[in-house]
N, C-alpha and C positions, 0 to 999 in steps of 0.2 A: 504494500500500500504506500502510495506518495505520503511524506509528509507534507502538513496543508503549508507549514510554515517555509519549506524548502520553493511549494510550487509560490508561493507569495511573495518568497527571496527574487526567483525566479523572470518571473513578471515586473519587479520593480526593476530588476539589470535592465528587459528590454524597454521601460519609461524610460532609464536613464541613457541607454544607447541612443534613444532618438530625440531624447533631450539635448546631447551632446553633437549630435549632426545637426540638429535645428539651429543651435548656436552657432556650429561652425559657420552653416550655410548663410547665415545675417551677418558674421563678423564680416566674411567674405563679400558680401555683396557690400558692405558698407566701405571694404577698401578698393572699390571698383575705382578708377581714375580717368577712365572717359567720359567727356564732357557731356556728350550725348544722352550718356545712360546715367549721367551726374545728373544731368538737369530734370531726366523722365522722373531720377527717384526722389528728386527733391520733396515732391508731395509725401514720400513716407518718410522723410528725413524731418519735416516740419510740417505737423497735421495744421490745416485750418482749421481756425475754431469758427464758424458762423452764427453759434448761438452766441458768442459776448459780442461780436460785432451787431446782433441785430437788436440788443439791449443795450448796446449804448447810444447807437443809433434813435433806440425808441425814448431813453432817457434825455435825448438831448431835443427830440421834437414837443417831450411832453414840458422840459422849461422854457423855450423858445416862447415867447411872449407873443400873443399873434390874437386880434381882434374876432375873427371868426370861428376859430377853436378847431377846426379840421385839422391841426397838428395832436391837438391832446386826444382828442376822439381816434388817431391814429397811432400816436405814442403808445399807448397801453396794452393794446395788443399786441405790437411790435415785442413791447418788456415779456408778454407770458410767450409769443412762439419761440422769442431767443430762451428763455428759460427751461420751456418742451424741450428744446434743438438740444440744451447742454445735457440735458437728461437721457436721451435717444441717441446724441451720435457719436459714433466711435472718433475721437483724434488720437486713436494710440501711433505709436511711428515706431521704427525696426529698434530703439533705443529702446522703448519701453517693453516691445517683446523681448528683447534682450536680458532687460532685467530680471521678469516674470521669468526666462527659461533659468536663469544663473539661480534663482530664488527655487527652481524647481528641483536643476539638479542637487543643488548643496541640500535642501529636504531628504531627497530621496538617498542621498550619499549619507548622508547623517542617519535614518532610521537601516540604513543597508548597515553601516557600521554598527548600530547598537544590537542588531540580529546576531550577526556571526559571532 
């Protein structure tokens, strides 16, 4: 009969093997040095954030002083989609997967360690 702790050992090496290719394979692309493919991955290198640009934006229509009020009537709204937006959308970048995988393996290298 397997022991269940050996098949548990087991299964977290092969987490940690592909934790460890995962890394490799973002360290690598992050020392890419063409410009081309600099400039395509810029977008995971610096996520946009569109939800604080559309609450600043709505913050600055709703104090902008204006006689007929169609700024603050639109200000407001502007303030909860960018607050929806910051809640909903991803701006991780290959840095922050980065971290999250380093955070993963040293987990899993740490409970691998306290097994054997």
């Amino acid at each position: 009969m397997n022991d269940p702790l050996k098949a548990r050992l087991a299964k977290l090496q092969k987490f940690s093997e592909s934790a460890k290719r995962r890394a490799n394979l973002y360290s690598d692309i992050a020392k890419m040095d063409d410009s081309k493919t600099a400039r395509s991955l810029g977008a995971l290198q610096k996520a946009p954030a569109p939800g604080k640009k559309l609450q600043k934006i709505g913050f600055l229509m709703l104090w902008i002083p204006e006689p007929t009020g169609v700024t603050c009537a639109i200000g407001g709204p502007m303030i909860v989609a960018g607050r929806y937006l910051d809640k909903k959308y991803n701006g991780s970048t290959i840095r922050d997967i980065g971290h999250h995988t380093k955070n993963t393996m040293s987990t899993i290298s740490d409970f691998r360690n306290t097994v054997n």
